[in-house]
C-alpha positions as CSV (number, residue, x, y, z in Angstrom):
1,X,26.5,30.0,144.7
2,X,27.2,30.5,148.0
3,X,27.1,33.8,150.0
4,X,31.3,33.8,150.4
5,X,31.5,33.3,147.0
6,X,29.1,36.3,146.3
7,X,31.4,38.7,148.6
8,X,34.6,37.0,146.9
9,X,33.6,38.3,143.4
10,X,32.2,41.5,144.7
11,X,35.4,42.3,146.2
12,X,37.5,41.6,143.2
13,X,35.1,43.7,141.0
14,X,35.9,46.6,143.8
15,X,39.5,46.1,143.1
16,X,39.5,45.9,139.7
17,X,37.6,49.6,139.5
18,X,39.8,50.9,141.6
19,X,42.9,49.7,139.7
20,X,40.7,51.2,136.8
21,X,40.0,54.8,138.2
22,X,43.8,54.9,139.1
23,X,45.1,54.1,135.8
24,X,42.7,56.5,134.4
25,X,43.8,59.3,137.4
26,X,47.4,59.1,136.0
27,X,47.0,59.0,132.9
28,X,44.9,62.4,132.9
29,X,47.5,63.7,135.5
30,X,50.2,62.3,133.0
31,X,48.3,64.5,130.3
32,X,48.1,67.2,132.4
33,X,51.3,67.8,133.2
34,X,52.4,67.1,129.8
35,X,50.4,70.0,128.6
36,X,51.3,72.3,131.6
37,X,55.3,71.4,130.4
38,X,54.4,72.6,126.9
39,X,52.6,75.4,128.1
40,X,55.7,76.2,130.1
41,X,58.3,75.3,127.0
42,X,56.3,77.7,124.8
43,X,56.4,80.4,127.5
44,X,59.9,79.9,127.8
45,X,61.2,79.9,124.4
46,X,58.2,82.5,123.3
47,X,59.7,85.0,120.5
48,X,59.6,88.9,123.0
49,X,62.2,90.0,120.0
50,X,64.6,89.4,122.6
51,X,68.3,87.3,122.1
52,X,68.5,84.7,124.8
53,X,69.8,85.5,128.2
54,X,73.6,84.3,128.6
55,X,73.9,85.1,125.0
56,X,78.2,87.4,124.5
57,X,79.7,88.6,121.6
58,X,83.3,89.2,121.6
59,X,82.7,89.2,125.4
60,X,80.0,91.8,125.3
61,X,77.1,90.5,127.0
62,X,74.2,90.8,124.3
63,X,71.6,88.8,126.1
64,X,67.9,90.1,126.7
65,X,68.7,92.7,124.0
66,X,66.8,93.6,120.9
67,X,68.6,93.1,117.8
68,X,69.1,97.0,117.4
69,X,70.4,97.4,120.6
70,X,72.7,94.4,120.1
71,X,74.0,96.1,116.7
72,X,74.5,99.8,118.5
73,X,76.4,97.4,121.6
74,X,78.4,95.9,118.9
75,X,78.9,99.1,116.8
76,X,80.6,100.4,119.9
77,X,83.0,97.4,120.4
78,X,83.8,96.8,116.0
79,X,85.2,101.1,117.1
80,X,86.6,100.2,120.1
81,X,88.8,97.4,118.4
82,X,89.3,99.5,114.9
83,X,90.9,102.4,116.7
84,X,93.2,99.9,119.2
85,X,96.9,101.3,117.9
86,X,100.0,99.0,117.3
87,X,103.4,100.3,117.5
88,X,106.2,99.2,115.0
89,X,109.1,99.1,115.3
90,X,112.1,99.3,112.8
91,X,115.4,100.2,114.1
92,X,115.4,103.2,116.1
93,X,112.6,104.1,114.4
94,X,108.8,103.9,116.0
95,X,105.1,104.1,114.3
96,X,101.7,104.0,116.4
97,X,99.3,103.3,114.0
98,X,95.5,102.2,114.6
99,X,94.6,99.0,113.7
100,X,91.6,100.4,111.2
101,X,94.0,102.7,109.0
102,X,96.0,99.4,108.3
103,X,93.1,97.8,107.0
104,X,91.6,95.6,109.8
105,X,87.6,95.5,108.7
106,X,85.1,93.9,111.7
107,X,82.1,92.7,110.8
108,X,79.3,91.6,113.5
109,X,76.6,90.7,110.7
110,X,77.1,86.6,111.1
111,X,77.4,87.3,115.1
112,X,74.5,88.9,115.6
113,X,72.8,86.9,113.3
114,X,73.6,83.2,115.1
115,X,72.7,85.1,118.3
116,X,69.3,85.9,117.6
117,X,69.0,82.5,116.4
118,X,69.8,80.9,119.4
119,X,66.6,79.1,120.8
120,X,64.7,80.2,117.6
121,X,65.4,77.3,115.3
122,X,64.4,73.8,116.0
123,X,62.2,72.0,117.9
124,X,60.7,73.0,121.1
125,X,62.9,70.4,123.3
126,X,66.2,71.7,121.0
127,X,64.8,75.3,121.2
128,X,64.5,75.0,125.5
129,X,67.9,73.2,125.9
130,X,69.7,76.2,123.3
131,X,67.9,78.4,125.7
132,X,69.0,76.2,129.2
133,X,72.7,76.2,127.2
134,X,72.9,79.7,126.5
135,X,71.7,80.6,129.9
136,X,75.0,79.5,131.5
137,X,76.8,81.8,129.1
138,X,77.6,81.5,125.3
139,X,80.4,83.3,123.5
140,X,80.1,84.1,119.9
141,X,82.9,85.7,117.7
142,X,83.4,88.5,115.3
143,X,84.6,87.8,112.1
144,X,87.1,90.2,110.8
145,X,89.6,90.3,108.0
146,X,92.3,92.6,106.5
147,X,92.2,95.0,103.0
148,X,95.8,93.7,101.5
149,X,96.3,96.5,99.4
150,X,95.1,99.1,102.2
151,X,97.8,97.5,104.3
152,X,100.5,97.7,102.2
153,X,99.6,101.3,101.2
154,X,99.7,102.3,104.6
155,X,102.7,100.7,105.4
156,X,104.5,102.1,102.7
157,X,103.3,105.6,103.4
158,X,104.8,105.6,106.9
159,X,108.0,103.7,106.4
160,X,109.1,104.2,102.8
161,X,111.2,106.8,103.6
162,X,113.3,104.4,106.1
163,X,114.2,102.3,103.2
164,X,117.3,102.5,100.8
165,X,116.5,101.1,97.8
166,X,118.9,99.5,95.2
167,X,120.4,101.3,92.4
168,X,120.6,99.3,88.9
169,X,123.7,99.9,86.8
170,X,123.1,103.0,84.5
171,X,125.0,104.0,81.7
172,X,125.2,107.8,79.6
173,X,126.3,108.1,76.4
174,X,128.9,110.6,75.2
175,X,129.7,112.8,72.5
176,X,131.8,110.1,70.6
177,X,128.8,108.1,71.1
178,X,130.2,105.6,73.7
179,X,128.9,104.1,77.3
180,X,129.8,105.4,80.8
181,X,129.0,102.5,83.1
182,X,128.3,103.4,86.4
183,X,128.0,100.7,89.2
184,X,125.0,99.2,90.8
185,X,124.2,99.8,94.8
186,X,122.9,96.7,96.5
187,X,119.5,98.3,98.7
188,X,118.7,97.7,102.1
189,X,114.4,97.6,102.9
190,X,112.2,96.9,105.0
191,X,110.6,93.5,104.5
192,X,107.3,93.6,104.0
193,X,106.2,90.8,103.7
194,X,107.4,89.5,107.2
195,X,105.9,92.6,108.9
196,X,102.6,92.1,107.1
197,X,102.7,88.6,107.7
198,X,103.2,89.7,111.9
199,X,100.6,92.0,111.6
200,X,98.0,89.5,110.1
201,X,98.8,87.2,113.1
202,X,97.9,89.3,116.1
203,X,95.0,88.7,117.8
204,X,93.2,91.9,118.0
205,X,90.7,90.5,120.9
206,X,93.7,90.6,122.9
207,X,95.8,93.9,124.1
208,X,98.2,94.5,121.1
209,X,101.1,94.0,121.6
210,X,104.9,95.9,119.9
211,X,106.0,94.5,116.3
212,X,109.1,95.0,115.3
213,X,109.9,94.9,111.0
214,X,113.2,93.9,109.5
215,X,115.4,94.9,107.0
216,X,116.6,92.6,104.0
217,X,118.7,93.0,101.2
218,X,117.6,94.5,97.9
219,X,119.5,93.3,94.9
220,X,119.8,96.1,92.1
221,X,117.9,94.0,88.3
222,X,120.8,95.5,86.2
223,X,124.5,95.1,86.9
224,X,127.1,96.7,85.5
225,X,129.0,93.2,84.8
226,X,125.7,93.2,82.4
227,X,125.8,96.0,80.7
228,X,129.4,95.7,79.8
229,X,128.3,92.4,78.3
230,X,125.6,94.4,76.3
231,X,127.8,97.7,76.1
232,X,128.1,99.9,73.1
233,X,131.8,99.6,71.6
234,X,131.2,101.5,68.2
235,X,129.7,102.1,64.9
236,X,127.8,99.0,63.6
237,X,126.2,100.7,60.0
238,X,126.1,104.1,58.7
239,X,123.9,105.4,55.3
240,X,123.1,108.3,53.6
241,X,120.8,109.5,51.0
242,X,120.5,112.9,49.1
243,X,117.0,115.2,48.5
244,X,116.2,118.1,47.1
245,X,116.4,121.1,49.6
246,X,115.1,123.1,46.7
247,X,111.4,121.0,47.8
248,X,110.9,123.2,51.0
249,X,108.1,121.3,52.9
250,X,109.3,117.6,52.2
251,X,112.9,118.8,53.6
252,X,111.4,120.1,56.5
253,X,109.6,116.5,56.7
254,X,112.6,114.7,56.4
255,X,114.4,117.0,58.9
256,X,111.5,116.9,61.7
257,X,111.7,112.6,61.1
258,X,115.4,112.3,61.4
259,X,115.6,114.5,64.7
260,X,113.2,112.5,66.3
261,X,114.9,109.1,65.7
262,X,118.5,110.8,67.1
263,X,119.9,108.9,70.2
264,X,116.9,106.9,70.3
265,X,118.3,103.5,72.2
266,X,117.0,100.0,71.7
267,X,117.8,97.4,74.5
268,X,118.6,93.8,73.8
269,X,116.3,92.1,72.5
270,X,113.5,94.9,72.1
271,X,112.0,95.6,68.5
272,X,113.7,98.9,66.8
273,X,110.1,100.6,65.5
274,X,110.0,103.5,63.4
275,X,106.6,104.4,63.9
276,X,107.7,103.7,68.0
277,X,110.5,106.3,68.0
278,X,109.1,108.7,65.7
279,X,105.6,108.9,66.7
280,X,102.5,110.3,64.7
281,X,103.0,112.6,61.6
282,X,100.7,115.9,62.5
283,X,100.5,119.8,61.7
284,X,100.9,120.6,65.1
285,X,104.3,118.7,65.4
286,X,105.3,120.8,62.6
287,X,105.1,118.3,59.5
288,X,104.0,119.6,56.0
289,X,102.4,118.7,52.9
290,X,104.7,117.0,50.4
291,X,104.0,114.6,47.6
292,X,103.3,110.5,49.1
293,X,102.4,107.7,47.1
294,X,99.0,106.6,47.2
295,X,97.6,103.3,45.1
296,X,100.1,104.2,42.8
297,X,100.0,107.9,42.0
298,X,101.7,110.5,43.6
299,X,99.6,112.6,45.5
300,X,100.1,115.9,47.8
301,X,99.6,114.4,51.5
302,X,101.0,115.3,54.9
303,X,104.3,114.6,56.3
304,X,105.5,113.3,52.7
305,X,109.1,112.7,52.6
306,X,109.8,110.7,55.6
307,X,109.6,107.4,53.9
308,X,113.5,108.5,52.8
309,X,114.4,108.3,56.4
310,X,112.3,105.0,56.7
311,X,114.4,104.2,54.0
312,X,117.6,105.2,55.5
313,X,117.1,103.5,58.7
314,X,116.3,100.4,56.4
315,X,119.7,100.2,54.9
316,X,121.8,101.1,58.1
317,X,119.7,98.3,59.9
318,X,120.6,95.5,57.0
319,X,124.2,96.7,57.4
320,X,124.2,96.1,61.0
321,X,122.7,93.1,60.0
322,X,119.6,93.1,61.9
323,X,116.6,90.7,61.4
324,X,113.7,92.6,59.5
325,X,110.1,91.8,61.2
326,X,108.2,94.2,58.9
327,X,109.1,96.0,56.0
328,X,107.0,97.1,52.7
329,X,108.0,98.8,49.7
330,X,106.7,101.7,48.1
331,X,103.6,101.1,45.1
332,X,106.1,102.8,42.6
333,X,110.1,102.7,41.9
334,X,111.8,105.9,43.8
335,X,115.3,107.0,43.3
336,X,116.6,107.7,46.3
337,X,117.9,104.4,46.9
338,X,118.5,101.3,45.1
339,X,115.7,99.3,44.0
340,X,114.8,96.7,46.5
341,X,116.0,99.0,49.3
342,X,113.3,101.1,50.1
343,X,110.8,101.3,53.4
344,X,107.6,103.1,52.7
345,X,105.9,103.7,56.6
346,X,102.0,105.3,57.4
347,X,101.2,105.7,60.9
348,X,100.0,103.7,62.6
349,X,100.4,99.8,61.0
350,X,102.7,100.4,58.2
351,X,106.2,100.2,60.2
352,X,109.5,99.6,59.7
353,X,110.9,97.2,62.9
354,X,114.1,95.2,63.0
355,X,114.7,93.2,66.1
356,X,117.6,94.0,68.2
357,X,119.2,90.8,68.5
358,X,123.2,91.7,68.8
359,X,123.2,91.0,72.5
360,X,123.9,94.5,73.0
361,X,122.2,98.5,73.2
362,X,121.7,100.3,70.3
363,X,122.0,104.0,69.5
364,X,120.6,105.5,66.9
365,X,121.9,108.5,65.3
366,X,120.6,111.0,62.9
367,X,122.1,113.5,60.9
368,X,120.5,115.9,58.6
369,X,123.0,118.5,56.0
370,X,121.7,120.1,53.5
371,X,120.9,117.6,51.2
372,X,121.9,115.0,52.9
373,X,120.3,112.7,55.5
374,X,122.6,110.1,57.4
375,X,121.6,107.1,59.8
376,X,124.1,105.6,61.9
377,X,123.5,102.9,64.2
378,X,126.0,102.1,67.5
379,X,126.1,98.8,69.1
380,X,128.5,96.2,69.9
381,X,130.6,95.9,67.2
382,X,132.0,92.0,65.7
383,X,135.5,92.5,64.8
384,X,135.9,90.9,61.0
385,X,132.1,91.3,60.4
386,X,131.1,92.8,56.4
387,X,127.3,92.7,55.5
388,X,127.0,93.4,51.3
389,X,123.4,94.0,49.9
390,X,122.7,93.5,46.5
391,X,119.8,93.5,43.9
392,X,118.4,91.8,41.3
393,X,115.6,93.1,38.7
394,X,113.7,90.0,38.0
395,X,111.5,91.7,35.2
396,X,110.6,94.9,34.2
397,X,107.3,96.1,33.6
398,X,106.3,98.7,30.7
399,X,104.3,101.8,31.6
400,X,101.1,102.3,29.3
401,X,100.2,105.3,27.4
402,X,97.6,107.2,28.1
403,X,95.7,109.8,26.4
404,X,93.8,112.0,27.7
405,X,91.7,115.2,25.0
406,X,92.6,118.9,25.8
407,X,89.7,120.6,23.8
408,X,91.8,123.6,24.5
409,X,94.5,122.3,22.0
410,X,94.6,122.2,18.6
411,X,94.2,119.5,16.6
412,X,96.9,116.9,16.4
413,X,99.0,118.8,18.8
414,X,99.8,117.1,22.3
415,X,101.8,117.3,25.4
416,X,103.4,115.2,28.0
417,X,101.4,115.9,31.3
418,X,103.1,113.1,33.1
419,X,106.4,111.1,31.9
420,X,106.1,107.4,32.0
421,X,108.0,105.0,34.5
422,X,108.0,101.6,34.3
423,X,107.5,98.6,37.1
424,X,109.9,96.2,38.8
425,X,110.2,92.9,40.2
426,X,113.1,92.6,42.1
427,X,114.9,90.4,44.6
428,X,117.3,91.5,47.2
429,X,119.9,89.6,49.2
430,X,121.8,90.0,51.8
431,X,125.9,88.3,52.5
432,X,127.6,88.5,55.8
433,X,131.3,87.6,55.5
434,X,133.3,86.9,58.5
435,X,137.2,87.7,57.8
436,X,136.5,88.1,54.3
437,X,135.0,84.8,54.0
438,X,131.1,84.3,53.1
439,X,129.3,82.9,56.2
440,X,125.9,83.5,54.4
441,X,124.0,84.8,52.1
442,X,120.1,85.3,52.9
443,X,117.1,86.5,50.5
444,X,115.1,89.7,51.7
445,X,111.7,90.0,51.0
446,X,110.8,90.3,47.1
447,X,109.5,94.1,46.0
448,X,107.4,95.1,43.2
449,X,106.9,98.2,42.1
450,X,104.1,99.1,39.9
451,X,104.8,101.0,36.2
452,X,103.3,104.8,36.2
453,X,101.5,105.8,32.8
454,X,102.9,108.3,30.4
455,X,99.8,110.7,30.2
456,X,99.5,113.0,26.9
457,X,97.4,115.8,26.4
458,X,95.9,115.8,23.2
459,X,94.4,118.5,21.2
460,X,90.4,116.9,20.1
């Protein structure tokens, strides 16, 4: 090999370790920088408890602040919007009101939250380019909402008095047991819902501005077109039964049971309750001990006796031909009224209800004599109507015997310590005629009364 050959290849093994140590320059310069850039990433998106510079809420500059003074910042501003006032106007009339007392609630939790994140989450490339983003300013909002019922109570507080509200139709009743109808006033009030619907629709980042509220027309529920449809015209049933005033406590029972049930008034389509109107049966509403019927004996217990006005009100409520919805009949046959017509009541469950389905009011009146009691019920009356109840006695049930030894006796001599009375089965019915004529004729429920035992004392 030649000597040019020899400085040929020397020269190109010269160049190739040159290319060599360049390459291998930048690539260590490459990793150098690289690392002094991650150094310089981690320095600048290092966690000093700090929210990134640039970082607003609600237009308050929070950036370079700790997360308590961002909270005490904000605390300041969620005030400083609470206590802005509006002023509403209705009419002539003008309320200044802050915002807070109507209900406005400002939370900065979810703020203050997203701007602590900021450059905190993510990668370190994402985390510098929040930080680069939020550097040229960021603006984060409060969330806020209203309290509804707040609102409304407040409103109402301030402006209730502006309002004229409608009048229904009312009616008295008189001494002759007849309606007065007095007229309905159509209302004029402030609309609510419009006003709350204004208020919910400011902007409360922004000055607030004047709302003005409106009136609208209040239509009364109950006309007086309705209740003369549903008005009392006269005396639908009447019935009376006859005690023994001699039988102090159980007429002072019956008495105390009748005058609560006087001018009590049932509306159309409402249930007529005994136990309702007359309430519970205690001493210190006056009510005595009398004799009641308990699983078939009679027995002394409190308030006995009112089952005859249960019983009245049952009898003027078929002749005003009103549906029965609960009804029961006493364990044993009583005399006051006809077999098949009694009610026997215990508060609270066992109740005597019709329901009031005549289309009309009713009125119930009581009145008490002597010996008398007498149940009359008003309503609107059907010219031509006659309602008949009658009985039948199915079977009859003999009482048993009993015997019972009185070692005080003598021998073979006896006494009757209780009379005997027997049971019943028996069916009632009820006819409604129109104009004399027999529209029809419907069976009431069945009653059965259980016999009583004649009991003899009996010498051993």
């Amino acid at each position: 090999m030649s000597d040019s050959q020899n400085r040929r290849l020397g020269q190109g093994y010269k160049r190739r370790l040159t290319l060599i140590k360049t390459k291998k320059f930048y690539i260590s310069l490459a990793l150098i920088l690289i690392v002094l850039a991650s150094l310089s990433a981690l320095l600048y998106t290092r966690d000093n408890n700090l929210i990134a510079e640039g970082v607003l809420i609600s237009k308050v500059d929070v950036g370079n602040l700790t997360p308590d003074q961002a909270k005490e910042a904000m605390d300041k501003e969620i005030k400083r919007l609470m206590d802005q006032t509006i002023k509403i106007n209705v009419d002539q009339y003008s309320l200044d009101v802050k915002l807070g007392d109507l209900g406005l609630n400002v939370s900065a939790d979810s703020a203050l939250e997203e701007a602590y994140n900021v450059s905190r989450t993510g990668s370190i490339p994402i985390r510098v380019m929040n930080k680069m983003t939020a550097a040229k300013e960021i603006n984060l909002d409060l969330s806020h909402m209203w309290s509804d019922q707040q609102l409304l109570q407040e409103l109402n507080k301030n402006l209730e008095p502006l309002n004229k509200p409608a009048q229904d139709a009312a009616f008295e009743i008189t001494n002759q047991n007849t309606m007065i109808i007095h007229e309905e006033q159509v209302g004029r009030v402030i609309d609510m819902d419009d006003l709350i619907s204004k208020i919910k629709e400011i902007s409360i980042f922004e000055p607030v501005s004047e709302i003005n509220g409106q009136y609208k027309e209040q239509r009364p529920l109950i006309t007086a077109s309705q209740l003369k449809d549903q008005q009392i015209t006269g005396l639908l049933a009447s019935y009376t039964t006859r005690f023994d005033p001699t039988q102090i406590a159980r007429s002072q029972n019956v008495r105390l049971a009748a005058m609560a049930m006087d001018k009590a008034i049932i509306k159309p389509g409402d249930t007529l309750s005994f136990n309702q109107i007359v309430g519970e049966r205690t001493v210190e509403a006056g009510y005595k001990d009398a004799y009641v019927i308990v699983n078939g004996q009679f027995v002394p217990g409190l308030a006995g006796g009112i089952c005859q006005v249960s019983s009245t009100l049952y009898n003027t409520g078929l002749l005003a031909n009103l549906p029965v919805t609960q009804r029961s009949n006493h364990d044993l046959a009583i005399s006051y009224v006809p077999l098949g017509q009694d009610a026997t009541v215990a508060y609270p469950d066992l109740d005597l209800k019709f329901n009031n389905d005549t289309g009309a009011y009713l009125l119930i009146r009581s009145k008490v004599g002597n010996n008398t009691v007498t149940i009359e019920l008003y309503g609107k009356v059907i010219p031509g109507q006659e309602v008949i109840i009658s009985n039948t006695t199915e079977s009859v049930i003999p009482f048993d015997v009993q015997r019972l030894v009185d070692e005080t006796m003598a021998q073979g001599e006896s006494r009757v310590k209780q009379e005997g009375q027997p049971g019943y089965v028996v069916k009632s019915y009820r006819t409604i005629k129109m104009n004399g004529q027999v529209l029809k004729t419907e069976a009431l429920k069945q009653s059965r009364y259980l016999p009583l035992p004649k009991v003899l004392s009996v010498g051993a």
